[in-house]
Backbone bond lengths (Angstrom), bond angles and torsions (degrees), N, CA, C in turn:
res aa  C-N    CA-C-N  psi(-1)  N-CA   C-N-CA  omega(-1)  CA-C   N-CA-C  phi
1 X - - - 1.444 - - 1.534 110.87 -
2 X 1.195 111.57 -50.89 1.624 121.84 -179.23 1.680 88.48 -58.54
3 X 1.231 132.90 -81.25 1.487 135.55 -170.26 2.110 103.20 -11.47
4 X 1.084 97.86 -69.28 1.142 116.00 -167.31 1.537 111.89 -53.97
5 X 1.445 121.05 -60.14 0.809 118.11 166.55 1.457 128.12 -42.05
6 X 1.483 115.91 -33.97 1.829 130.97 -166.18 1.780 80.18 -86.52
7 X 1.041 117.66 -45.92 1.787 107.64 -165.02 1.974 100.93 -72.01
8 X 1.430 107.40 -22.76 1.791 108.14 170.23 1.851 111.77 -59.03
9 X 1.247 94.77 -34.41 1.631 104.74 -173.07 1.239 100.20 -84.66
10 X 1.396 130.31 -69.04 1.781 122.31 171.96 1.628 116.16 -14.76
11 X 1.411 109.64 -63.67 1.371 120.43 166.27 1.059 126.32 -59.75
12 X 1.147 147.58 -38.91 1.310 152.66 159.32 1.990 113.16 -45.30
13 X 1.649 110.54 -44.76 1.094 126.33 164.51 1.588 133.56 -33.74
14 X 1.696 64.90 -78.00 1.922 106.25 176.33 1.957 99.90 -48.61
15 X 0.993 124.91 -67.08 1.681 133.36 152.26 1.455 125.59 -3.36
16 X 1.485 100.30 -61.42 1.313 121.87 -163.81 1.654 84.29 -81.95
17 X 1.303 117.28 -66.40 1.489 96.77 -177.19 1.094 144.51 -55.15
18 X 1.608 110.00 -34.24 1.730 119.97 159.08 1.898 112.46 -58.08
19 X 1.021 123.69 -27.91 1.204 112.32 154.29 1.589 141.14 -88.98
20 X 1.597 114.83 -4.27 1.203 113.25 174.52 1.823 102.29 -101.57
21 X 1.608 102.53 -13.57 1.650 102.85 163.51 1.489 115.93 -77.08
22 X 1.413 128.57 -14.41 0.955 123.32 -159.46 1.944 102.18 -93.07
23 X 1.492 98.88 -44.04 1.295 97.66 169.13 1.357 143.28 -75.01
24 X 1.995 108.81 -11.03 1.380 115.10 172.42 1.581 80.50 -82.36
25 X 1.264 152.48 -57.93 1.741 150.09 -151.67 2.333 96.00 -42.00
26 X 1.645 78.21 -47.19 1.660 67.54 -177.81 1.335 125.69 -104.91
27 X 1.344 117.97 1.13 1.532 107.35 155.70 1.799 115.05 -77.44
28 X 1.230 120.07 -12.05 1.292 129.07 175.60 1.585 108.18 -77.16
29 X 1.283 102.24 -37.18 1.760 111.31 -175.89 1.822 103.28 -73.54
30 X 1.428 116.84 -32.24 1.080 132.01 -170.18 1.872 103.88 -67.12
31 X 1.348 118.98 -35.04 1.313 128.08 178.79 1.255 95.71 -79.94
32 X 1.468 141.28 -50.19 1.359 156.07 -163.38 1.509 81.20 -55.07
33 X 1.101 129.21 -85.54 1.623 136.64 -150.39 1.657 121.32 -63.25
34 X 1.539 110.56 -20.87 1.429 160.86 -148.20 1.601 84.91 -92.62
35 X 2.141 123.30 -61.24 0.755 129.42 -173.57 1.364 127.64 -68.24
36 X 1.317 99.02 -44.37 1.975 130.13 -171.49 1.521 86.90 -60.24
37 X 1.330 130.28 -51.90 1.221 140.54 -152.77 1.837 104.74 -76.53
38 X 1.066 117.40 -27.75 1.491 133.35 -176.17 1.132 113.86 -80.73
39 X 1.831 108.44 -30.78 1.372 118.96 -174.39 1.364 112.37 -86.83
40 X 1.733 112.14 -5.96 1.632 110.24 -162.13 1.573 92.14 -118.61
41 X 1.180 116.13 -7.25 1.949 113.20 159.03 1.314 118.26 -93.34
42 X 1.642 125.69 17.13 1.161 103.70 -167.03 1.415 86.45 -144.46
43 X 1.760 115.51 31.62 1.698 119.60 -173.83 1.701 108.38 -60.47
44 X 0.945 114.75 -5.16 1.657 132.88 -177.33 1.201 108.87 -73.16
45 X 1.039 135.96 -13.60 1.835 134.90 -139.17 1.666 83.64 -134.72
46 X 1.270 111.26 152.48 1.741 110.98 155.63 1.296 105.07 -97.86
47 X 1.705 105.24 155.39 1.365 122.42 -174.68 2.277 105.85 82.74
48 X 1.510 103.25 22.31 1.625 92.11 -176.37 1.159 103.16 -76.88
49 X 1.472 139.40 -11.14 1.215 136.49 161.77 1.185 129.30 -71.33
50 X 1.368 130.72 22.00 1.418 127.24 168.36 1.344 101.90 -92.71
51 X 1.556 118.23 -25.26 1.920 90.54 -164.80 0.997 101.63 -94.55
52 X 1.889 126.89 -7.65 1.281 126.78 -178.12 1.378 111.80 -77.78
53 X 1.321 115.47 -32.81 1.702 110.16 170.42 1.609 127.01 -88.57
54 X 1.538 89.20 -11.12 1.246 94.10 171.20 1.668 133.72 -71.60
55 X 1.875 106.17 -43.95 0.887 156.64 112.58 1.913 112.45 9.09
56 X 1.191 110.24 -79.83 1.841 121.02 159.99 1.626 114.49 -63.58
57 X 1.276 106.87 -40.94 1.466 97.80 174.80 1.330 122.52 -71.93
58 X 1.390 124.84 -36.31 1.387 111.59 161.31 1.815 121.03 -85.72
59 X 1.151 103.27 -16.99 1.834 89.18 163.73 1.715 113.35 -70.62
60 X 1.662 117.97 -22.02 1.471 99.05 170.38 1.434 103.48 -91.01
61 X 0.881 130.03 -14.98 1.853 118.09 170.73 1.449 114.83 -60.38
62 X 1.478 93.33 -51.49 2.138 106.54 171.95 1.510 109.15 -36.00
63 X 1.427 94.88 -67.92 1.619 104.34 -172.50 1.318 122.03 -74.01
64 X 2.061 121.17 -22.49 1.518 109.24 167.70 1.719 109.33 -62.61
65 X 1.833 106.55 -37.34 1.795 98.54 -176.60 1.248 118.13 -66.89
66 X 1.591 128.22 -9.45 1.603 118.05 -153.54 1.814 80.80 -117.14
67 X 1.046 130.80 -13.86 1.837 126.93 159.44 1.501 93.48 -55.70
68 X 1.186 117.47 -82.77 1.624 137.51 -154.40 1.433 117.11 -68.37
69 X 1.392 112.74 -12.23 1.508 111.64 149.36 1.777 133.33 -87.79
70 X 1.687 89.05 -30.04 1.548 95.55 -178.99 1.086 120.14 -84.20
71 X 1.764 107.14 -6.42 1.554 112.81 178.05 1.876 103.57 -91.13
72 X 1.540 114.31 -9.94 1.711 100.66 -175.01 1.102 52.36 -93.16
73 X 2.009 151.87 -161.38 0.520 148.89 88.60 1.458 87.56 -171.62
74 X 1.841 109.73 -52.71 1.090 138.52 -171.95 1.305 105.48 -78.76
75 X 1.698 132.37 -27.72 1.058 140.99 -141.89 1.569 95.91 -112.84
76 X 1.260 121.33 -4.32 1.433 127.37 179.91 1.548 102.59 -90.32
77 X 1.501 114.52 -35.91 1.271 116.63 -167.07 1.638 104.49 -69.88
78 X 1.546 111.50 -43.97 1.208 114.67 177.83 1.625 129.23 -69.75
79 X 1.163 127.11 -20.18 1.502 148.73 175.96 1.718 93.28 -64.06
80 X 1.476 132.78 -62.58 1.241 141.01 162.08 1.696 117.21 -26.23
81 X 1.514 98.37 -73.63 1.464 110.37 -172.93 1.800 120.08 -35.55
């Protein structure tokens, strides 16, 4: 009985974090795109390719860490079940 209950709270957790990861993933992606986008109005200037790669390089870092957490994340719930 206790088990169950402690595995209700794990889940409940596990939840809360896939959704408060999900929304820092896209306000972070939101600066990511914010940047790329700064870099492609300002093709006039030398050096407009720094914020655009800069820009992609951290939206694929964002999105390789928020895969590879939500998958242990997800993968805890299932190890239980």
């Amino acid at each position: 009985m206790i088990k169950k209950k402690t595995f209700q709270a794990k889940k409940v957790f596990v939840w809360c974090f896939v959704i408060v990861g999900s929304l820092i993933t896209a306000c972070l992606s939101v600066v990511c795109i914010v940047s790329v986008r700064i870099g492609f109005m300002h093709m006039h200037q030398s050096s407009f390719w720094v914020p655009i790669m800069a820009g992609m390089a951290a939206f694929g870092a964002i999105l390789w860490l928020y895969l590879r957490l939500m998958r242990a994340a997800l993968g805890s719930l299932q190890d239980e079940e």
